[in-house]
PDB file of N, H, CA, C and O in Angstrom:
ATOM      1  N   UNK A   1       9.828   0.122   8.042  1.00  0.00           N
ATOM      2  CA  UNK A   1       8.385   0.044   8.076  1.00  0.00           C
ATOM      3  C   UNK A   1       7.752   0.708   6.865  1.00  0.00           C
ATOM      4  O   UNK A   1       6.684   0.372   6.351  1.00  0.00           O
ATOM      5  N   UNK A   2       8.662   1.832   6.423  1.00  0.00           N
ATOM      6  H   UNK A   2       9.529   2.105   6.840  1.00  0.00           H
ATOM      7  CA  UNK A   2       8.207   2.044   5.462  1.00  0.00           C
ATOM      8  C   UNK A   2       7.810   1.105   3.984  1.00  0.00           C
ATOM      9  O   UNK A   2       6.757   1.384   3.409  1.00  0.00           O
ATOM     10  N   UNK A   3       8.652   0.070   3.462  1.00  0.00           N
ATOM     11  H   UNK A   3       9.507  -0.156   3.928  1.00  0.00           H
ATOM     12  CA  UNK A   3       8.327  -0.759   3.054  1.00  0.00           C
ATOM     13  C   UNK A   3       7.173  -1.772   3.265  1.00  0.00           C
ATOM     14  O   UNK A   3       6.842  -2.268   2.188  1.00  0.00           O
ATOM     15  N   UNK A   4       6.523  -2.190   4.226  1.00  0.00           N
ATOM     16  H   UNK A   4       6.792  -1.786   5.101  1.00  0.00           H
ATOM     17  CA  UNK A   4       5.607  -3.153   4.814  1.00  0.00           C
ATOM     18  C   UNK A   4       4.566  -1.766   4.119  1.00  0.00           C
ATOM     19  O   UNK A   4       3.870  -1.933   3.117  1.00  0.00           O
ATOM     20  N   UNK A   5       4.646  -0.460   4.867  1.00  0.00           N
ATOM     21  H   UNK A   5       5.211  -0.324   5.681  1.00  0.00           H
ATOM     22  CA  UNK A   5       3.236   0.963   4.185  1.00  0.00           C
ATOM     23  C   UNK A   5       3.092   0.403   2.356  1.00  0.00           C
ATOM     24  O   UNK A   5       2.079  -0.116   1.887  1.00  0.00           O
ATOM     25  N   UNK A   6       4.515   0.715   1.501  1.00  0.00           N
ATOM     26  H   UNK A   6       5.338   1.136   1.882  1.00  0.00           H
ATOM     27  CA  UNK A   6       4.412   0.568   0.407  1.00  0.00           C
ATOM     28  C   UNK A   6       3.639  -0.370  -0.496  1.00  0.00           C
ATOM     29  O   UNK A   6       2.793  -0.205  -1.375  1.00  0.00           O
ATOM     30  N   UNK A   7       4.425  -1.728   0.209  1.00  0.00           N
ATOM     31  H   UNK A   7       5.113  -1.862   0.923  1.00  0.00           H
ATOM     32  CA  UNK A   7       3.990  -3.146  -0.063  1.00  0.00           C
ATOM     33  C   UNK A   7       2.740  -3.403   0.204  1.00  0.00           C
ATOM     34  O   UNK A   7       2.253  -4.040  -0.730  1.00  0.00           O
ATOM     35  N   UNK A   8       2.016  -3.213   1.016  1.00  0.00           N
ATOM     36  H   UNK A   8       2.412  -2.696   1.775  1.00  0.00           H
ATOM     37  CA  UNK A   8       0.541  -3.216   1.422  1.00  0.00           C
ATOM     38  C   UNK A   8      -0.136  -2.793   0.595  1.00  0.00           C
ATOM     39  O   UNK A   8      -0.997  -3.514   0.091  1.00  0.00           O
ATOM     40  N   UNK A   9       0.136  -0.798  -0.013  1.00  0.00           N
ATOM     41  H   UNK A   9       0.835  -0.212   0.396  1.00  0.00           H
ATOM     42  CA  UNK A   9      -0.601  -0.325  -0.765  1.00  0.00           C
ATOM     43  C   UNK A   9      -0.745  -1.009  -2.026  1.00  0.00           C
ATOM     44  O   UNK A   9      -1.815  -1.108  -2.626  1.00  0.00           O
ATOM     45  N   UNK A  10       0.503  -1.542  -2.466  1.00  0.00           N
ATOM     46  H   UNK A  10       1.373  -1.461  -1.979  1.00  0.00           H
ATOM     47  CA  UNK A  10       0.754  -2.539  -4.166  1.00  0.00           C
ATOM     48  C   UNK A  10      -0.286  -3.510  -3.977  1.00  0.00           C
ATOM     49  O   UNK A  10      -1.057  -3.886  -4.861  1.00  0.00           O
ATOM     50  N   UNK A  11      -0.269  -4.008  -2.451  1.00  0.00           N
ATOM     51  H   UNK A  11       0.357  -3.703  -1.733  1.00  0.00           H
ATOM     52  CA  UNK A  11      -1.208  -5.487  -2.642  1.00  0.00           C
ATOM     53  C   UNK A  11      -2.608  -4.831  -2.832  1.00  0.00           C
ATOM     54  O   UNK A  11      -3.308  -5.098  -3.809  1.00  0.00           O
ATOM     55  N   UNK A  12      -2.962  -4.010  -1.912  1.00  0.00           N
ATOM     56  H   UNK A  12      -2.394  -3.793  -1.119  1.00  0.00           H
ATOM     57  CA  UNK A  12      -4.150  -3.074  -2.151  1.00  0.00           C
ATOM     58  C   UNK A  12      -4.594  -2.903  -3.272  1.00  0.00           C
ATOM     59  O   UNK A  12      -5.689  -3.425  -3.478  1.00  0.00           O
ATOM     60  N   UNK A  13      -4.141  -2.358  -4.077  1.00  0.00           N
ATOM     61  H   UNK A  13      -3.251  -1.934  -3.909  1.00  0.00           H
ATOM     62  CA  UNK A  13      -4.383  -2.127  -5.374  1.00  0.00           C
ATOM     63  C   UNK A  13      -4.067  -3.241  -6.480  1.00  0.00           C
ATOM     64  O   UNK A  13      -4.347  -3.254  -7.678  1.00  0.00           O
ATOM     65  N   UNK A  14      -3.369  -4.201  -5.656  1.00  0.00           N
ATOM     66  H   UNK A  14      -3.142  -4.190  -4.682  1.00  0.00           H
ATOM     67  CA  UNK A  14      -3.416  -4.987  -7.252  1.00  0.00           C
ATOM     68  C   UNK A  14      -4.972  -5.940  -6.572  1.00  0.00           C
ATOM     69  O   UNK A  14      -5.384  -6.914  -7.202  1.00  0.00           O
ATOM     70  N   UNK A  15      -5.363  -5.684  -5.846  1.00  0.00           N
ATOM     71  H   UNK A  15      -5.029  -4.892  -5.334  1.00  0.00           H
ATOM     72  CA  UNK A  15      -6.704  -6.484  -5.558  1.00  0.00           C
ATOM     73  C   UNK A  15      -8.063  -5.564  -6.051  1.00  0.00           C
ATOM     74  O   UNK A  15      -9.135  -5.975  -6.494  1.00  0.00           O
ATOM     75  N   UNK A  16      -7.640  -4.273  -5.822  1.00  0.00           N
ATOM     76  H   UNK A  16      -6.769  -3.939  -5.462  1.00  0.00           H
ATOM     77  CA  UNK A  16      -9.140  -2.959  -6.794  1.00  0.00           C
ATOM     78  C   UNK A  16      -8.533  -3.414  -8.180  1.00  0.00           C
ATOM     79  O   UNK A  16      -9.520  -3.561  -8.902  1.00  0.00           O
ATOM     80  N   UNK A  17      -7.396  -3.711  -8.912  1.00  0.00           N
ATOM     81  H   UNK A  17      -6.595  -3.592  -8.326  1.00  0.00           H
ATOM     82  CA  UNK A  17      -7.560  -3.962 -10.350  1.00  0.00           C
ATOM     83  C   UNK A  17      -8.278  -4.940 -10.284  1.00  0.00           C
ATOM     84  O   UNK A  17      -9.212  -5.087 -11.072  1.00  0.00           O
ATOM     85  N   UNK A  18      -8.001  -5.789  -9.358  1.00  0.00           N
ATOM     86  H   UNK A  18      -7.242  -5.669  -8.718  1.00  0.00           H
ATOM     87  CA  UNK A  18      -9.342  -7.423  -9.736  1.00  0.00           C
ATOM     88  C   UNK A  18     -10.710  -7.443 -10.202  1.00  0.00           C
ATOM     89  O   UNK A  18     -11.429  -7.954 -11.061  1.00  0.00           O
ATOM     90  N   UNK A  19     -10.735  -6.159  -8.636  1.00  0.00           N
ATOM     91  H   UNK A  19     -10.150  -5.743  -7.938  1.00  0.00           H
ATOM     92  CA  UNK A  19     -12.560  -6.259  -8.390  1.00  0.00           C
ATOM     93  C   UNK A  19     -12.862  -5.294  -9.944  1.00  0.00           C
ATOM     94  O   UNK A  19     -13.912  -5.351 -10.584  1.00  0.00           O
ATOM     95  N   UNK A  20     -11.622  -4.422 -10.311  1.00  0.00           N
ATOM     96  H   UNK A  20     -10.769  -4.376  -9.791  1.00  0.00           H
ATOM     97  CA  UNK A  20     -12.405  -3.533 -11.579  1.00  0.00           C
ATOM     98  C   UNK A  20     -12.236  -4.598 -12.889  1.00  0.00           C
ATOM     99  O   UNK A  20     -13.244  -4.461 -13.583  1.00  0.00           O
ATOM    100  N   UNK A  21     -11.638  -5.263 -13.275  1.00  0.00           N
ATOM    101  H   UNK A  21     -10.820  -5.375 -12.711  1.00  0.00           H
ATOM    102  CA  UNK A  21     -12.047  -6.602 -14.179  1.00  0.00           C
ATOM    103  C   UNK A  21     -12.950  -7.647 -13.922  1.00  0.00           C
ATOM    104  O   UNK A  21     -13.221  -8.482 -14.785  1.00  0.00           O
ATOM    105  N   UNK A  22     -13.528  -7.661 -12.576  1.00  0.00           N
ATOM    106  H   UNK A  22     -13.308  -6.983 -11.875  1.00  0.00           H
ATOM    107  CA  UNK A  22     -14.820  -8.344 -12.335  1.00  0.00           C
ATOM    108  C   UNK A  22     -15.559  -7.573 -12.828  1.00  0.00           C
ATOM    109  O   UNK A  22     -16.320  -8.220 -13.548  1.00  0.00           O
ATOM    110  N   UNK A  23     -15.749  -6.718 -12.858  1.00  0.00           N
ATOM    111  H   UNK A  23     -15.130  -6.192 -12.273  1.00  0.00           H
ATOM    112  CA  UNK A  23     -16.800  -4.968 -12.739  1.00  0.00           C
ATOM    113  C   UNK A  23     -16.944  -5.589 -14.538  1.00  0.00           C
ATOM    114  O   UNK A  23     -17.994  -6.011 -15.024  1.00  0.00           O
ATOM    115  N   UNK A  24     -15.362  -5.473 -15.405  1.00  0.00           N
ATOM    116  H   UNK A  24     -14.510  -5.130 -15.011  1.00  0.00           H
ATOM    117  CA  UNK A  24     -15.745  -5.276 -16.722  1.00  0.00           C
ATOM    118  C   UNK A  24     -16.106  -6.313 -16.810  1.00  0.00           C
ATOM    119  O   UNK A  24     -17.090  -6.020 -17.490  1.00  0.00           O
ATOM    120  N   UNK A  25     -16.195  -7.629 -16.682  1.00  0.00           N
ATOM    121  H   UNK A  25     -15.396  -7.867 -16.130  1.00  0.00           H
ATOM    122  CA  UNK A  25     -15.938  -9.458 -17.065  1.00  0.00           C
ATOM    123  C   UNK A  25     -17.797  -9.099 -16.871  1.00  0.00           C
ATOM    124  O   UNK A  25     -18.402  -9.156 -17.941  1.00  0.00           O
ATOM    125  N   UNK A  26     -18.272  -8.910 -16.185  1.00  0.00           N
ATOM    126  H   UNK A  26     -17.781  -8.864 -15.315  1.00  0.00           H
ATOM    127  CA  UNK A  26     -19.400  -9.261 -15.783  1.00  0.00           C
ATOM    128  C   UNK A  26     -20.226  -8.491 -16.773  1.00  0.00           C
ATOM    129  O   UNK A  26     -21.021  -9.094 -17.493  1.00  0.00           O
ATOM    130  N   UNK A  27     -20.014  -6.622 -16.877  1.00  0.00           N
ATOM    131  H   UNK A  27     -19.368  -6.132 -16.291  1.00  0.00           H
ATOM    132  CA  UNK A  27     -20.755  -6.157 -17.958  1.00  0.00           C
ATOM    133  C   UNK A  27     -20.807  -7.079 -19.358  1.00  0.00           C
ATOM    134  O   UNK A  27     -21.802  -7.659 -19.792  1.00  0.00           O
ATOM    135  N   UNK A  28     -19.467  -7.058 -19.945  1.00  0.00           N
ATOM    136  H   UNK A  28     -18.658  -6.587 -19.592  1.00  0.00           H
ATOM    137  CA  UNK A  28     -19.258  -7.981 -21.162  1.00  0.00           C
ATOM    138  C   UNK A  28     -20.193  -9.049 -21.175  1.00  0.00           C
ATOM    139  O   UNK A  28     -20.796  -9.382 -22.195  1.00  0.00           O
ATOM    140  N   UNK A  29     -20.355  -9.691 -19.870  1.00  0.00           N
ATOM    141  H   UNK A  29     -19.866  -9.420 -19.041  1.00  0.00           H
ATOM    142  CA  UNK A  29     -21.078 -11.081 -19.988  1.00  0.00           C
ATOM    143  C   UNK A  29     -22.647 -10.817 -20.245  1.00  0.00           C
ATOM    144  O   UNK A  29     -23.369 -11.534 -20.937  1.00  0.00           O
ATOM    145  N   UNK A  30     -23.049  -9.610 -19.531  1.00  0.00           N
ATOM    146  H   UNK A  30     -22.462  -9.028 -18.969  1.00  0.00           H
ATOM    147  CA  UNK A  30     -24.120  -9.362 -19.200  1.00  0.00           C
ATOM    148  C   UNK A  30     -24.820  -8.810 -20.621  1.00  0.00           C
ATOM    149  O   UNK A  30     -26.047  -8.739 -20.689  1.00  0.00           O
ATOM    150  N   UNK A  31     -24.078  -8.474 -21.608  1.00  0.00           N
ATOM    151  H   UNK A  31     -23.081  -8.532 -21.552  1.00  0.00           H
ATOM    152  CA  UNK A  31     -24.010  -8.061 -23.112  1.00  0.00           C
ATOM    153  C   UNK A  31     -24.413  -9.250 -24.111  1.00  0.00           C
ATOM    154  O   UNK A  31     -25.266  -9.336 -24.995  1.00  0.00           O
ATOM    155  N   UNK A  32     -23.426 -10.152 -23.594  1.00  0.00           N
ATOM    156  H   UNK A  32     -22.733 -10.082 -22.876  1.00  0.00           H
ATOM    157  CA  UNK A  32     -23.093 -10.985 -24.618  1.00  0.00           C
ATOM    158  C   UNK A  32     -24.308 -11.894 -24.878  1.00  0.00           C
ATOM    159  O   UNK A  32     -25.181 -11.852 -24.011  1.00  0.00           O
ATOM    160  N   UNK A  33     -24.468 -12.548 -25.720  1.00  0.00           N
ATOM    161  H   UNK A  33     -23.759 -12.583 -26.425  1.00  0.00           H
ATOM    162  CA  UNK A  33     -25.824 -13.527 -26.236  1.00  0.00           C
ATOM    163  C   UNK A  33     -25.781 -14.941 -25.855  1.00  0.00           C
ATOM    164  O   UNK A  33     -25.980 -15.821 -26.693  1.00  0.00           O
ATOM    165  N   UNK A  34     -25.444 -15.282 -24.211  1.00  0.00           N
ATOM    166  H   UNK A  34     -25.282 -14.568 -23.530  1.00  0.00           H
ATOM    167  CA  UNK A  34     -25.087 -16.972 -24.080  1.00  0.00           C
ATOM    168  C   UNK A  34     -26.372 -17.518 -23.552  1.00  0.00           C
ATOM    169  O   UNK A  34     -27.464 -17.001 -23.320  1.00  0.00           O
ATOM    170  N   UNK A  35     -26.072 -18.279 -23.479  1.00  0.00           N
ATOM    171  H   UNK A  35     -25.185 -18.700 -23.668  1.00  0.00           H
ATOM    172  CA  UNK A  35     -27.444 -19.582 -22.742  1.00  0.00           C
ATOM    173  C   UNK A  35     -27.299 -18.939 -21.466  1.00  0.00           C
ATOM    174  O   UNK A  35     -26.524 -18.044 -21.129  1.00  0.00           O
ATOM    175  N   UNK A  36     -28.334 -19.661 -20.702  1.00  0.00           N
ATOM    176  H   UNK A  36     -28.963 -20.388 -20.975  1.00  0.00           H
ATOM    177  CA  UNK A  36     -28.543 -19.472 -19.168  1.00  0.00           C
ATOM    178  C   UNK A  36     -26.949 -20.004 -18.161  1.00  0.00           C
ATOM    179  O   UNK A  36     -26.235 -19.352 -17.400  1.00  0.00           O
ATOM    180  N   UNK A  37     -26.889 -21.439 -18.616  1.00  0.00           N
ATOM    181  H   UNK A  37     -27.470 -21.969 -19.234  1.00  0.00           H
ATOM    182  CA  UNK A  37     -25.935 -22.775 -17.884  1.00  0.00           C
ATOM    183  C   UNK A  37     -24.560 -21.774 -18.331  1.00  0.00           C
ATOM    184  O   UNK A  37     -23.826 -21.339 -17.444  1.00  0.00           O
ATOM    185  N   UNK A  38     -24.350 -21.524 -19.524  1.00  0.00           N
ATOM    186  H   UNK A  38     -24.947 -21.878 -20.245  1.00  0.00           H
ATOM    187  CA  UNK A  38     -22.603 -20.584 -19.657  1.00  0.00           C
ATOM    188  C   UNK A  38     -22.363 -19.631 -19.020  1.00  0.00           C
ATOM    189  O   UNK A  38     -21.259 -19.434 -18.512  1.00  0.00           O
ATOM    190  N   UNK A  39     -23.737 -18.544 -18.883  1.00  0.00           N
ATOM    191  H   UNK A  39     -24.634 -18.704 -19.296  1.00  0.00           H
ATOM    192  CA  UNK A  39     -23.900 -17.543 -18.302  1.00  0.00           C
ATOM    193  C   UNK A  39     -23.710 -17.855 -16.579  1.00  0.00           C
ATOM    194  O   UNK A  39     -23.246 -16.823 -16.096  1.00  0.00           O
ATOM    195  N   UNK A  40     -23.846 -18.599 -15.814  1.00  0.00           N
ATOM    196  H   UNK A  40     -24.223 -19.438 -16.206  1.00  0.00           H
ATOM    197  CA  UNK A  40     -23.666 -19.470 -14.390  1.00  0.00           C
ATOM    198  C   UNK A  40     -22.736 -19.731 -14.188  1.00  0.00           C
ATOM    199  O   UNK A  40     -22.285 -19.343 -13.110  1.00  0.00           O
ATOM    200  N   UNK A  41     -21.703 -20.700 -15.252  1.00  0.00           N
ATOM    201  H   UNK A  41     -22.070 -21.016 -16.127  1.00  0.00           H
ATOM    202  CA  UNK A  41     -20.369 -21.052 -15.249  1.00  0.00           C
ATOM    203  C   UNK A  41     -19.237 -19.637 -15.078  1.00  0.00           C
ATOM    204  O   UNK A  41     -18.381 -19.470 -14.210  1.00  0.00           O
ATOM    205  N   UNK A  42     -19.578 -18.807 -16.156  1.00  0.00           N
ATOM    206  H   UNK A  42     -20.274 -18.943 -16.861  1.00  0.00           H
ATOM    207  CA  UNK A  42     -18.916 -17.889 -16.225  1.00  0.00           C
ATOM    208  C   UNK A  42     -19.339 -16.836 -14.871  1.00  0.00           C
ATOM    209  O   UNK A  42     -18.440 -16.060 -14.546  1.00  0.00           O
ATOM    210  N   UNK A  43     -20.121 -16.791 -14.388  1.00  0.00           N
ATOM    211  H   UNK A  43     -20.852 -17.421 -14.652  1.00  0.00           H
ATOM    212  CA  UNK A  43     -20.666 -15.550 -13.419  1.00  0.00           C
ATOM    213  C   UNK A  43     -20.030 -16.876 -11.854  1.00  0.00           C
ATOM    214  O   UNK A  43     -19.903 -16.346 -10.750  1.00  0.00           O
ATOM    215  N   UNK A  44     -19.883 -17.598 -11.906  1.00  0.00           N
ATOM    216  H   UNK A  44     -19.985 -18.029 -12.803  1.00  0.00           H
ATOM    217  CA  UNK A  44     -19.137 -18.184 -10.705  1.00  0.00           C
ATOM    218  C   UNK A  44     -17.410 -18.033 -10.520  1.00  0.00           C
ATOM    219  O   UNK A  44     -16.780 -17.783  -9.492  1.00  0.00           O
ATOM    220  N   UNK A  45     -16.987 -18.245 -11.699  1.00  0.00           N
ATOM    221  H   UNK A  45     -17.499 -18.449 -12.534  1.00  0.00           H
ATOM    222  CA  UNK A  45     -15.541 -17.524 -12.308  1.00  0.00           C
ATOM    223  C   UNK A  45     -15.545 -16.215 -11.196  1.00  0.00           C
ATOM    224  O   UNK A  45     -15.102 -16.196 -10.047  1.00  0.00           O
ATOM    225  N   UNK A  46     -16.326 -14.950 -12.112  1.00  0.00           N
ATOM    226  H   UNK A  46     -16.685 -14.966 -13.045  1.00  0.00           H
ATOM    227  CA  UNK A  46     -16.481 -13.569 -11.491  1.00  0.00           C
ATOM    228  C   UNK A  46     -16.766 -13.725 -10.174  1.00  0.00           C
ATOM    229  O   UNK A  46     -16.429 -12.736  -9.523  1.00  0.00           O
ATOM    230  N   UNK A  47     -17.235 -14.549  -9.567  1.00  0.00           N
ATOM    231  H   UNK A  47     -17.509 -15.353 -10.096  1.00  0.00           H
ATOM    232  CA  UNK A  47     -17.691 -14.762  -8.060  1.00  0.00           C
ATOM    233  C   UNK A  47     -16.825 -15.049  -7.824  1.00  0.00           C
ATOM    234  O   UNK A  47     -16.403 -14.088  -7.181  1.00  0.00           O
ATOM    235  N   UNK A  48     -15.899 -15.934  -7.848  1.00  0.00           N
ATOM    236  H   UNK A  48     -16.242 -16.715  -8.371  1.00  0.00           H
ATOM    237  CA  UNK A  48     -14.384 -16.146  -7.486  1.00  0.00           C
ATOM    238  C   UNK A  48     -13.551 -15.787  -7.152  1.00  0.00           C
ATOM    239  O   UNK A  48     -12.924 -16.107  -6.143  1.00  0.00           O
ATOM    240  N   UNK A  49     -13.173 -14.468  -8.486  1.00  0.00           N
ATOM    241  H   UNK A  49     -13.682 -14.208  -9.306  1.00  0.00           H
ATOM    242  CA  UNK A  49     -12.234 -13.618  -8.846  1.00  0.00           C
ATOM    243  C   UNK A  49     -12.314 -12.640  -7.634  1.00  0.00           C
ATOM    244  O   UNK A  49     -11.432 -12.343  -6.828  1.00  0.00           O
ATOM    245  N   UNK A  50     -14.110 -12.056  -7.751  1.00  0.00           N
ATOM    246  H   UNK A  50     -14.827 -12.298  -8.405  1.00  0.00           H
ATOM    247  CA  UNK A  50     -14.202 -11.424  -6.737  1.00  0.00           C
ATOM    248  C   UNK A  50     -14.151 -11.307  -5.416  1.00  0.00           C
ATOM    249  O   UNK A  50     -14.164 -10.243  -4.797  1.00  0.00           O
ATOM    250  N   UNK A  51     -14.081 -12.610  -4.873  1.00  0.00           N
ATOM    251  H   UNK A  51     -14.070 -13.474  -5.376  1.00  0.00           H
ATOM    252  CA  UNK A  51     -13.772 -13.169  -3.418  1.00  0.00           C
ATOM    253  C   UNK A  51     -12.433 -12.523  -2.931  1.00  0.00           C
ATOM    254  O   UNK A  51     -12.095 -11.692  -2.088  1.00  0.00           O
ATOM    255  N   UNK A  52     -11.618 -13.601  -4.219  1.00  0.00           N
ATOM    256  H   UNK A  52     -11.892 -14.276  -4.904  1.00  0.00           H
ATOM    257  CA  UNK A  52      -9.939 -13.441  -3.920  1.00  0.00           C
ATOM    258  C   UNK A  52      -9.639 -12.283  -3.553  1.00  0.00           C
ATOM    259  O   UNK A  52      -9.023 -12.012  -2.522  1.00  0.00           O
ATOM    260  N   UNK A  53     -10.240 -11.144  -4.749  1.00  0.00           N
ATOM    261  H   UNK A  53     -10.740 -11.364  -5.587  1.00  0.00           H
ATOM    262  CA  UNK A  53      -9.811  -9.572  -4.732  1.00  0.00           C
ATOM    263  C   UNK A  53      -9.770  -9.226  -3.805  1.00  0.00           C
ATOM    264  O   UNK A  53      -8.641  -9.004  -3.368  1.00  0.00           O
ATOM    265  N   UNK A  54     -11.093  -8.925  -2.806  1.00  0.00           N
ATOM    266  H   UNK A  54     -12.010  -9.106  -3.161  1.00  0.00           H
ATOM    267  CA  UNK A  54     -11.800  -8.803  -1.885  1.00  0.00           C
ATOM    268  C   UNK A  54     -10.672  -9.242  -0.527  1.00  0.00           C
ATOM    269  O   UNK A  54     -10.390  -8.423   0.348  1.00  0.00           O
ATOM    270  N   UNK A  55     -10.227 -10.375  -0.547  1.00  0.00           N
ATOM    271  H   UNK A  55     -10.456 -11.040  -1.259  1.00  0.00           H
ATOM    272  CA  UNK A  55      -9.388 -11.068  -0.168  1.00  0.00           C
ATOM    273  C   UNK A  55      -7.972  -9.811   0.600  1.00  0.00           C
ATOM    274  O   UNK A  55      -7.877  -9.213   1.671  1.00  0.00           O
ATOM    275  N   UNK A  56      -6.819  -9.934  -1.051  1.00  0.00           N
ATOM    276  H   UNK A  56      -6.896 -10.420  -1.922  1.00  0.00           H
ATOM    277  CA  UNK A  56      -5.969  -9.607  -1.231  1.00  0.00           C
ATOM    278  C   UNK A  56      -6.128  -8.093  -0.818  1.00  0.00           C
ATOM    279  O   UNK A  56      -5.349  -7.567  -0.022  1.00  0.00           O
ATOM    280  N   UNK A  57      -7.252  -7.378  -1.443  1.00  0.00           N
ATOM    281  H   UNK A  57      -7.884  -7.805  -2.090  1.00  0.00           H
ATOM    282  CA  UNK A  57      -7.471  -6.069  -0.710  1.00  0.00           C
ATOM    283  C   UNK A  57      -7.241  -5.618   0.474  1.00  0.00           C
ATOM    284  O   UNK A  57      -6.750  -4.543   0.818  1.00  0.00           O
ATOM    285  N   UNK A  58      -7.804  -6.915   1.382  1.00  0.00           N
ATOM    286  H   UNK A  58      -8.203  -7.788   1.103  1.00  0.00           H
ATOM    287  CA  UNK A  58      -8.004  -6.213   2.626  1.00  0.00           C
ATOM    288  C   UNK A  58      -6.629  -6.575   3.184  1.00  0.00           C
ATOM    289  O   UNK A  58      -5.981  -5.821   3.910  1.00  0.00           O
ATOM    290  N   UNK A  59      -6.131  -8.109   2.683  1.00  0.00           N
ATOM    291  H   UNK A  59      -6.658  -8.721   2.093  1.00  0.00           H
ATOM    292  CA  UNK A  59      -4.591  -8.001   3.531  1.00  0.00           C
ATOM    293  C   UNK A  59      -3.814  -6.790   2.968  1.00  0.00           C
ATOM    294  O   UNK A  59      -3.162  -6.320   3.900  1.00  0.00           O
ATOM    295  N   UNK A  60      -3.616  -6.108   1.864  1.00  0.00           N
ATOM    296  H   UNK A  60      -4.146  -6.490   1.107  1.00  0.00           H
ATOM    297  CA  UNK A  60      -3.003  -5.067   1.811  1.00  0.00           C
ATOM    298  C   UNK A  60      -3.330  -3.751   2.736  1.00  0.00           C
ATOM    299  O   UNK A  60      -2.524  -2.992   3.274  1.00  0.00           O
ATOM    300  N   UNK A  61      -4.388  -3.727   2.750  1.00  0.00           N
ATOM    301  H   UNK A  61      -5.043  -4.344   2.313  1.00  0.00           H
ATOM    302  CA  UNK A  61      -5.089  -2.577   3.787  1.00  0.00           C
ATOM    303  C   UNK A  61      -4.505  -2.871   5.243  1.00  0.00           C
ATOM    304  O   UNK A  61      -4.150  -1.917   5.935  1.00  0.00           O
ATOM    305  N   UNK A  62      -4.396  -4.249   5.740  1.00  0.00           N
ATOM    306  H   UNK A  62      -4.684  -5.023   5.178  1.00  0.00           H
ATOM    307  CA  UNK A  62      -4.011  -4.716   6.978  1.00  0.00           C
ATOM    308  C   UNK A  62      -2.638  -4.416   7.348  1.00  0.00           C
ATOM    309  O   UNK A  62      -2.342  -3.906   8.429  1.00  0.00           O
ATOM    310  N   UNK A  63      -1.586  -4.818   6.213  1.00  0.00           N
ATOM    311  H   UNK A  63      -1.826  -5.233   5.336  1.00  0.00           H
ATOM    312  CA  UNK A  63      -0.118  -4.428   6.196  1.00  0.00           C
ATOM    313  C   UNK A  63      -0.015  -2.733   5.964  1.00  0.00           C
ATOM    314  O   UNK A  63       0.988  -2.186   6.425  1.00  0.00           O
ATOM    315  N   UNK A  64      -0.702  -2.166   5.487  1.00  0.00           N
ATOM    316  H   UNK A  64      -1.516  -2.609   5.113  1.00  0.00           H
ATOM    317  CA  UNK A  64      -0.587  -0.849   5.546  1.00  0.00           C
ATOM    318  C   UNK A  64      -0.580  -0.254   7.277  1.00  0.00           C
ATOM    319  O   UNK A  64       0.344   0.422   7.730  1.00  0.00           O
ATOM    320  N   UNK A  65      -1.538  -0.580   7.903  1.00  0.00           N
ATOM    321  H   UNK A  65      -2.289  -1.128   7.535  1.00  0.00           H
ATOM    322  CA  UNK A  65      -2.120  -0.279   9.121  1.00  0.00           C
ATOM    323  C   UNK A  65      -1.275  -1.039  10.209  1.00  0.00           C
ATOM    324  O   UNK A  65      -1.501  -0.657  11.358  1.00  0.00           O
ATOM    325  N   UNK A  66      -0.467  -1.909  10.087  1.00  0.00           N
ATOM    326  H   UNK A  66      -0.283  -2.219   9.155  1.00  0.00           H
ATOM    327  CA  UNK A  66       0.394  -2.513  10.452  1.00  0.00           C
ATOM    328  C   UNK A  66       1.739  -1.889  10.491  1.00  0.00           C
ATOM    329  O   UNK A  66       2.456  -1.624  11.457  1.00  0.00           O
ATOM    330  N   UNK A  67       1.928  -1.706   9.138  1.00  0.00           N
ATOM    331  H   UNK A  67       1.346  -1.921   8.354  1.00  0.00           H
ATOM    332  CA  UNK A  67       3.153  -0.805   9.099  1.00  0.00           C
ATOM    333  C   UNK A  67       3.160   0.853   9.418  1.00  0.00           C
ATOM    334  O   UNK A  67       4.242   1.388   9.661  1.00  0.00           O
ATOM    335  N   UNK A  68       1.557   1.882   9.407  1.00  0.00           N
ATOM    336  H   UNK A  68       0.678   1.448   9.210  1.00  0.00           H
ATOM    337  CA  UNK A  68       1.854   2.466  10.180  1.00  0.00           C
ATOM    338  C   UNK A  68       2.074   1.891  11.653  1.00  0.00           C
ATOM    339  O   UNK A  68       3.234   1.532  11.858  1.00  0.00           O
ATOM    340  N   UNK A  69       1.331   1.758  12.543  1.00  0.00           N
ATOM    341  H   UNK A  69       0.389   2.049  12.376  1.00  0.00           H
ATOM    342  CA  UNK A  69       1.304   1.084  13.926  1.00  0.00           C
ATOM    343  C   UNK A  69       3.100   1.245  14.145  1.00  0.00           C
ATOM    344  O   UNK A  69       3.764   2.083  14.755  1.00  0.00           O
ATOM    345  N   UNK A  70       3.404   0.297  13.520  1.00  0.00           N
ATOM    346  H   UNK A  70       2.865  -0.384  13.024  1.00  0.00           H
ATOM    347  CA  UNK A  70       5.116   0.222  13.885  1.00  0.00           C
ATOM    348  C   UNK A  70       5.909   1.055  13.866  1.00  0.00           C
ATOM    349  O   UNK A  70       6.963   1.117  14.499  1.00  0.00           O
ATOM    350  N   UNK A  71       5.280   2.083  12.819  1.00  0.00           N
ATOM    351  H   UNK A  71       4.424   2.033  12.305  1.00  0.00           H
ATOM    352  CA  UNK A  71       6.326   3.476  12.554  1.00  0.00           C
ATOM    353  C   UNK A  71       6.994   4.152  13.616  1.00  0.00           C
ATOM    354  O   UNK A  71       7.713   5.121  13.374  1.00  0.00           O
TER     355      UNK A  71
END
């Protein structure tokens, strides 16, 4: 069970690296000098990204809590 704790936390965190490259993708964009329509295209991308993260986060959080439970 200990493995399922581990594995969870990896997924956990490889889903906060997501949401923190949404975090940067979006400042950068929010910088940068584009039209309105690129600026939409690209900020739906980040809406995306950020879903998935969001996503993957929480099943890692779930297998964590799982694999305590079983301990």
């Amino acid at each position: 069970m200990a493995g399922l704790v581990w594995g969870g936390a990896l997924v956990s965190l490889c889903g906060v690296a997501a949401l923190v490259w949404c975090i940067v993708y979006v400042m950068r964009l929010r910088r940068a000098d584009i039209d309105e329509a690129e600026m939409r295209a690209k900020m739906q991308k980040a809406v995306l990204v950020n879903f998935a993260a969001l996503a993957v986060s929480t099943l890692g959080l779930m297998l964590v809590i799982v694999g305590l439970f079983l301990r």
